[in-house]
C-alpha positions in Angstrom: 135.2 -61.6 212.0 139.0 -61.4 211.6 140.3 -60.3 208.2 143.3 -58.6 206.4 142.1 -55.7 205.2 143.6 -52.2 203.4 142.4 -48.7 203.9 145.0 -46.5 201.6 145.8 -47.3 198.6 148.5 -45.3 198.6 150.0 -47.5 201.7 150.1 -50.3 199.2 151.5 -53.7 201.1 152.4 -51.8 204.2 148.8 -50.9 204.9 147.8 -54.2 205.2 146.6 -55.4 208.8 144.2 -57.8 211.0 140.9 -56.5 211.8 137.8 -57.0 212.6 135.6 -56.5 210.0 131.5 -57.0 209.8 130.2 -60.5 208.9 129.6 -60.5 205.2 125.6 -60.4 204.1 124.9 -63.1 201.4 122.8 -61.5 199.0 120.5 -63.2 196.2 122.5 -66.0 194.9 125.4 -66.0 197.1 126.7 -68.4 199.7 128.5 -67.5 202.4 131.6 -69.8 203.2 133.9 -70.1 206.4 136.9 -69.6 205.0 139.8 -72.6 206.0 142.5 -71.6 203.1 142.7 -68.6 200.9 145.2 -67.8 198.0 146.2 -64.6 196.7 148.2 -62.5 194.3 150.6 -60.4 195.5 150.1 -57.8 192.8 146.4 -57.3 193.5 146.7 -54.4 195.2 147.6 -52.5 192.2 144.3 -53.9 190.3 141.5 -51.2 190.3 138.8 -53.8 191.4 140.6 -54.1 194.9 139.8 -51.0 195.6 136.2 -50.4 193.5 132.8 -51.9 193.2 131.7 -51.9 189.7 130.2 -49.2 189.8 133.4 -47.5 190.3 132.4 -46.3 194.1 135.1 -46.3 196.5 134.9 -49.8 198.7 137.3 -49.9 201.5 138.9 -50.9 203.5 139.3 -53.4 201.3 139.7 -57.4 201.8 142.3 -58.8 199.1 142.6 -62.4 198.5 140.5 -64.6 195.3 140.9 -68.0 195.9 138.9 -70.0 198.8 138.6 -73.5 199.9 135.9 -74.0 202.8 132.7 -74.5 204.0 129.3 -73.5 203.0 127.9 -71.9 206.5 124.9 -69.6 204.7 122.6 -69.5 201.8 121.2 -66.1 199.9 117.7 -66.3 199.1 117.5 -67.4 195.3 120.7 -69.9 196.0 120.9 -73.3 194.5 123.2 -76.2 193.9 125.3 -75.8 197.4 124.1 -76.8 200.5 125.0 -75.1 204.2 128.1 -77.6 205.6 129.0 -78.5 201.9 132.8 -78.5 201.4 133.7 -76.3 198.5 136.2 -74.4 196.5 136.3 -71.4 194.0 137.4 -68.4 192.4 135.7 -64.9 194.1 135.0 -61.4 192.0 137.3 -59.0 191.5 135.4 -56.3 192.8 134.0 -57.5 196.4 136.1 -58.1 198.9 137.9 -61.6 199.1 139.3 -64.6 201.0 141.9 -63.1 203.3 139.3 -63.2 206.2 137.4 -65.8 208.5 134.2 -65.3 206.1 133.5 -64.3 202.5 130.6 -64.0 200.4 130.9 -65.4 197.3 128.5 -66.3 194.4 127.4 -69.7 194.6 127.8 -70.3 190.8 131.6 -69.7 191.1 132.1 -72.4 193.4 132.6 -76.2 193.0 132.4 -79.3 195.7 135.4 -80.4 197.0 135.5 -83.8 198.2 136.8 -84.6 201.4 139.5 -86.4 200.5 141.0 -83.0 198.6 143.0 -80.9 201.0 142.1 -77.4 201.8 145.3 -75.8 201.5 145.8 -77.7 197.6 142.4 -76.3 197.1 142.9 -73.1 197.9 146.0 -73.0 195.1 143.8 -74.0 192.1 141.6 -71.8 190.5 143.3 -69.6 189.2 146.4 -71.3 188.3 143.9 -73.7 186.5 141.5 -71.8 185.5 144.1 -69.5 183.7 146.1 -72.3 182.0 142.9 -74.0 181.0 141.5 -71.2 179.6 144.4 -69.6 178.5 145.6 -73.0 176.1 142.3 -74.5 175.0 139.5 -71.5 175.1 141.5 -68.6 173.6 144.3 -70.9 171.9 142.7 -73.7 170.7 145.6 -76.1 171.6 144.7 -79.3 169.5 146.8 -82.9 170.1 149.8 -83.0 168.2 150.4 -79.5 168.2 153.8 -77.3 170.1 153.2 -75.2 172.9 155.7 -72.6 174.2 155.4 -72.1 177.9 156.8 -69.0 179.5 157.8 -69.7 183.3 156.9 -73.5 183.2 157.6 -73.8 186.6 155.7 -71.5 188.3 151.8 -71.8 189.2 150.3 -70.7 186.2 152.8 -72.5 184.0 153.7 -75.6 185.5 149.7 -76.4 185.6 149.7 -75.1 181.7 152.7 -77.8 180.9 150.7 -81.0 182.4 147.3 -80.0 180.4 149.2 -79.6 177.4 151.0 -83.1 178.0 148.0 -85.0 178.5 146.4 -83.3 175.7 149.0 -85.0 173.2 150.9 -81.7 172.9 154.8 -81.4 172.6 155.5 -79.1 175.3 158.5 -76.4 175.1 159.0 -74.9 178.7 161.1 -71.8 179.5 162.3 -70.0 182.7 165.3 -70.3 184.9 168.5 -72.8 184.9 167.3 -73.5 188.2 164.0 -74.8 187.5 164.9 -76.8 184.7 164.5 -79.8 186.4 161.5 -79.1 188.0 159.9 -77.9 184.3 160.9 -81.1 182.5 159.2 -82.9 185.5 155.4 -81.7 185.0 156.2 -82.7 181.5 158.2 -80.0 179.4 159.9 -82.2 176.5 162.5 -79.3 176.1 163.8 -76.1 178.1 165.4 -73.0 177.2 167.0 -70.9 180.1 165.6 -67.8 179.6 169.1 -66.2 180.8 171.6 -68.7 178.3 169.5 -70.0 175.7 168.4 -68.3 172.7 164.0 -68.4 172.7 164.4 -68.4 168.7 166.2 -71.6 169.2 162.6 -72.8 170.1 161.7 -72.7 166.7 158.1 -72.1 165.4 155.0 -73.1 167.5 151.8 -73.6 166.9 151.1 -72.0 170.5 152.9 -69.2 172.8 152.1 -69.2 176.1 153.1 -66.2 178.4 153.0 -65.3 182.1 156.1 -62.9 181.7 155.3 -60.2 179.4 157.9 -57.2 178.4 161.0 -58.2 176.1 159.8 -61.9 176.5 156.4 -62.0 175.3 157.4 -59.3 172.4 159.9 -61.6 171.0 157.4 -64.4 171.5 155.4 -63.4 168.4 157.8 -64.1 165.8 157.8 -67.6 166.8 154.2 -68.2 166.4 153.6 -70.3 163.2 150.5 -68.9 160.5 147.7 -69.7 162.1 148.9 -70.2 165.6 147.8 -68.0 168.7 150.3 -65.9 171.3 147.9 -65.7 174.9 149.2 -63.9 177.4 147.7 -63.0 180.9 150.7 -60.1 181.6 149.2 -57.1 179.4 147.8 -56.3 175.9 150.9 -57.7 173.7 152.6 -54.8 171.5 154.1 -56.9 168.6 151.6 -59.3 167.7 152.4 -62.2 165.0 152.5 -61.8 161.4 150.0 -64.6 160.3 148.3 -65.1 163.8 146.5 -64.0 166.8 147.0 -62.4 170.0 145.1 -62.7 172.6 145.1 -61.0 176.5 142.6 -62.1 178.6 142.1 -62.4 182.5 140.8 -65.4 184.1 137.1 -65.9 184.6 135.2 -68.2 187.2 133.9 -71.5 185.7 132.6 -74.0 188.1 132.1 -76.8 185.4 135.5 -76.6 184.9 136.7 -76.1 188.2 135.4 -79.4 189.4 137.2 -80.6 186.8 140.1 -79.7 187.7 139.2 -80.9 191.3 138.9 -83.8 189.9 142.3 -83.9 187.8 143.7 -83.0 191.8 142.3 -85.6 193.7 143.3 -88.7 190.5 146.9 -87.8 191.2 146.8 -86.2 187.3 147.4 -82.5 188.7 150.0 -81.3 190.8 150.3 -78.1 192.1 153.4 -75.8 193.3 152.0 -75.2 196.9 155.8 -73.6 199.3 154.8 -71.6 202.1 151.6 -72.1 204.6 150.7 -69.1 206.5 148.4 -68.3 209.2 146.0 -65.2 208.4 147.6 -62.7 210.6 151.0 -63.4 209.0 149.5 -62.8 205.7 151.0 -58.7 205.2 154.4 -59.9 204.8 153.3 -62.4 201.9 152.2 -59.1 200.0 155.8 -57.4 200.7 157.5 -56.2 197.1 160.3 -57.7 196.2 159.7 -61.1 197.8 160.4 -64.3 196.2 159.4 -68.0 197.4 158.9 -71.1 196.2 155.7 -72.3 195.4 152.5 -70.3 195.8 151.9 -68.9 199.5 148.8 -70.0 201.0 147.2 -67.9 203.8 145.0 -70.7 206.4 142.3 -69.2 208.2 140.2 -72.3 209.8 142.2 -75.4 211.1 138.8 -77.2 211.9 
């Protein structure tokens, strides 16, 4: 199969390529799925699991790339719940290689159906945008209606997803980022917005919830805003100043299928909507992973057209 794979982890970005890789053996449990969109994030080539198993062995070359939308085409032994031709989407491990090819394996219970009315390249941008905002606001926080959330980069993926949840949860929603995304902020449902660069983030006042994708200076002077009793969650690093009467938390996202489909759901209702910018084919996928690069939306590599 064709598939973007890394040998040198020293080569970082630029040792990215098209090659042809063995198809992937579904072991016990797993499905194996034709891959016909895949998302990524551009940092994972600094994450330890790109280029380990869990057993800490060495494992490349290695295929980046977690998120897939696609079609069941094999069953492990032992598999349940997914059927071979089903239309799916999901979140893949860490440690095995991922979506950036024609074919991954992927545990079946870390995939959800995908009805055929949801587009493939929408799907692909979901789970861990979210995954990660669900998670992130109502597992670890505890966001409750009628409470204030803070939301760090409230336009991007991961926030602009964690702004809508928190609206329709009955939360008054406090977005920050750039002057230039103001507008788009206030329009996934932000009832305020500090500028990051002009505004003062103490002006936000206390809040019962912080929620950070930025880390560094940001997320430090995040915690004195958090109210006694509130929660700072953060997905950049293990937060240094933590608040005086609350928590901190630091977690990564984790596969949940149940609430995945949900999700799904939320897309296909018209209650979700997602910052998708540029569509790439796979062998154009390298210079999506270049430092430095900035675009719109999240990227989203398509593999399968049919």
């Amino acid at each position: 199969m064709r598939a973007i794979a890394v040998s040198d982890r020293a080569s970082g970005a630029a040792g990215l390529s098209l090659t042809d890789l063995p198809h992937p053996h579904a072991a016990e449990n797993d499905v194996i799925v034709r891959v016909h969109a895949a998302g990524f994030t551009p940092g994972e080539l600094d994450w330890p699991g790109t280029w380990t198993d869990r057993a800490g062995r060495d494992r490349t070359p290695s295929v980046p790339g977690h998120e897939v939308a696609g079609v069941v085409a094999e069953l492990g032994y032992g598999t349940s719940y997914l059927t071979v031709g089903q239309r799916v989407c999901g979140l893949t491990d860490w440690t095995r290689n991922g979506t950036l090819a024609e074919y991954v394996a992927v545990e079946a219970r870390n995939l959800a159906p995908l009805p055929a009315d949801v587009d493939y390249v929408a799907a692909a941008a979901l789970p861990i945008a979210g995954l990660t905002a669900w998670q992130g606001l109502f597992d670890h926080a505890r966001l409750a209606p009628g409470q204030t959330v803070l939301v760090h980069g409230a336009a991007g993926g991961v926030g602009s997803v964690a702004v809508q949840l928190a609206r329709e949860a009955g939360a008054r929603v406090i977005g920050t980022g750039r002057a230039a995304d103001r507008d788009r902020a206030l329009g996934f449902g932000a009832d305020t917005y500090l500028d990051l660069q002009s505004d003062r983030l103490e002006d936000a006042g206390q809040v019962d919830v912080v929620f950070d994708v930025i880390g560094g200076e940001i997320l430090d002077r995040s915690a004195a805003l958090v109210r006694a009793g509130g929660t700072l969650v953060t997905i950049a690093g293990p937060p240094k100043v933590r608040p005086e009467h609350g928590r901190a938390v630091f977690f990564v996202v984790e596969p949940d299928r149940a609430r995945l489909a949900d999700l799904v759901q939320r897309l296909r209702d018209g209650r979700l909507e997602l910052t998708v910018g540029t569509v790439l084919p796979l062998e154009e996928a390298p210079a999506a992973f270049v430092p430095g690069r900035r675009a719109p939306g999240k990227t989203i590599i398509q593999v399968a057209r049919s």
